[in-house]
C-alpha beads as a LAMMPS data file, in Angstrom:
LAMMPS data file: protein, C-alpha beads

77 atoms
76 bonds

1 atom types
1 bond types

-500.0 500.0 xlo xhi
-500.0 500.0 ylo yhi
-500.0 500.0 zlo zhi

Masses

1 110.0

Atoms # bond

1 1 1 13.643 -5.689 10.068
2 1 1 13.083 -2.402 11.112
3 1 1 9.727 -0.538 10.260
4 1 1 11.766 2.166 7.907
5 1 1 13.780 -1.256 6.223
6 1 1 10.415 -2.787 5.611
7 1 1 8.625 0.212 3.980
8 1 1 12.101 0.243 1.651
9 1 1 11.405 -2.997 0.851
10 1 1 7.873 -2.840 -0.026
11 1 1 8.800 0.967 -1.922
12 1 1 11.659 -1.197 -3.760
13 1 1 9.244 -4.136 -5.003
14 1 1 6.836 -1.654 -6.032
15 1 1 9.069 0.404 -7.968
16 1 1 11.454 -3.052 -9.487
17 1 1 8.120 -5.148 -10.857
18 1 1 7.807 -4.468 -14.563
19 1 1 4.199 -2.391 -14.815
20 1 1 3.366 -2.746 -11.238
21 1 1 4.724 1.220 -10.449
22 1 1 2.907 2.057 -13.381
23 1 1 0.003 0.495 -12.227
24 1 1 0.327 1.388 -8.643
25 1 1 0.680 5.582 -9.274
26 1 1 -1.963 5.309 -11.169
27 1 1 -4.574 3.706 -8.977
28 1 1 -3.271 6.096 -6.513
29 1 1 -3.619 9.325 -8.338
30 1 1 -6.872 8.193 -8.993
31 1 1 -7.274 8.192 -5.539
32 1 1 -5.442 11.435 -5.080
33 1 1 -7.635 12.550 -7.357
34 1 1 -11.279 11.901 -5.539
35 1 1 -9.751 12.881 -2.463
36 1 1 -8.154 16.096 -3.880
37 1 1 -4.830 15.309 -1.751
38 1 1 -2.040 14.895 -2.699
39 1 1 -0.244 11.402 -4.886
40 1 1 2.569 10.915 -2.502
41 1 1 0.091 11.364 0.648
42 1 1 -1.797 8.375 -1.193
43 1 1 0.977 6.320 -1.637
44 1 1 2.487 6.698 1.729
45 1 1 -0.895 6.389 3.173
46 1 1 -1.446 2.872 1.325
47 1 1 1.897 1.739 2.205
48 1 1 1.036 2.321 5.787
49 1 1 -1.576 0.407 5.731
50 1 1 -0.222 -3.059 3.907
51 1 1 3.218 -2.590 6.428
52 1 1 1.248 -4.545 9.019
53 1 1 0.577 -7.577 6.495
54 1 1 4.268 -7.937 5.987
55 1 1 4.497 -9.634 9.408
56 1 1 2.858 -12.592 9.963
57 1 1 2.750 -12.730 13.592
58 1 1 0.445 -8.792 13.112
59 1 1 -1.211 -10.358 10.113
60 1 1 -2.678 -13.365 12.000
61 1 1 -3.165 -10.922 15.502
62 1 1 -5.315 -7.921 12.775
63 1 1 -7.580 -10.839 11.633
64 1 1 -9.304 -10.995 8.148
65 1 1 -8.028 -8.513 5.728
66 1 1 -11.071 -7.807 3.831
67 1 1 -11.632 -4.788 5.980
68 1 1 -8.553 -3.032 4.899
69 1 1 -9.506 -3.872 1.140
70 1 1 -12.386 -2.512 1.791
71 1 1 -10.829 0.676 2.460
72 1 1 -8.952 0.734 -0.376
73 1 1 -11.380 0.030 -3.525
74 1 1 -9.922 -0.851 -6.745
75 1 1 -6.636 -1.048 -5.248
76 1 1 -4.961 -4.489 -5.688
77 1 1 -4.538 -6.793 -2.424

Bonds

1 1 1 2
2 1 2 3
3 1 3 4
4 1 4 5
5 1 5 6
6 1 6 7
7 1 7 8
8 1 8 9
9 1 9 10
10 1 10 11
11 1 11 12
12 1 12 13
13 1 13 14
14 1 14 15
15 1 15 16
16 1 16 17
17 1 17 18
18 1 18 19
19 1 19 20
20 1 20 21
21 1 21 22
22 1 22 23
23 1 23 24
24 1 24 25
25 1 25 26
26 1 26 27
27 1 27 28
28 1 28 29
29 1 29 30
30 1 30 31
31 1 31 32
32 1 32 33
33 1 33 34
34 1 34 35
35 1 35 36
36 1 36 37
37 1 37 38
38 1 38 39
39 1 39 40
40 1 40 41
41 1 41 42
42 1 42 43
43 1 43 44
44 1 44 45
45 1 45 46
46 1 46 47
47 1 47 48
48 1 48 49
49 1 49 50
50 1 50 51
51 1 51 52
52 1 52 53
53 1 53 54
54 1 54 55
55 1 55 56
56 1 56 57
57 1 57 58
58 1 58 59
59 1 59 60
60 1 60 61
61 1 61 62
62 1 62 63
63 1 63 64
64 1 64 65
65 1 65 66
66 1 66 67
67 1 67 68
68 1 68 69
69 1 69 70
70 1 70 71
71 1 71 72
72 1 72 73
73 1 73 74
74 1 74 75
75 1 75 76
76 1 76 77
C-alpha cells in the first residue's frame, strides 16, 4: 500500500468507528486549541505520526512507541 492508500485507510477507520471521529476531533481541537493552529493541521499532523506504526517492519525498526505518546498527551494510542 501506498503512503496516500494508507493515510485513506487510517482517515476511513477514524471517520467509520461509531464515536471514535467524535472523539478523535475533539482531542484534536483541544490540541488545536493550546497550540492556536489550526484542527485539520492537528489531525493531519497526528496522522503523520501513527502512519509509521501501520507497518510492522518501521514499527519494529522506530523502537518503543512510548516516545511518540509522549508527544501526543491525552491522545489515545
Amino acid at each position: 500500500m501506498s503512503r496516500a492508500e494508507l493515510r485513506k485507510t487510517i482517515v476511513q477507520e477514524i471517520t467509520q468507528r461509531a464515536g471514535l471521529h467524535a472523539l478523535f476531533t475533539r482531542l484534536c481541537g483541544q490540541r488545536a486549541t493550546q497550540r492556536d493552529v489550526s484542527l485539520v493541521s492537528v489531525k493531519t499532523e497526528y496522522i503523520e505520526t501513527v502512519l509509521p506504526a501501520t507497518s510492522t517492519p518501521m514499527r519494529e525498526a522506530s523502537g518503543a512507541s512510548p516516545a511518540r505518546a509522549a508527544r501526543w498527551p491525552g491522545m489515545p494510542t
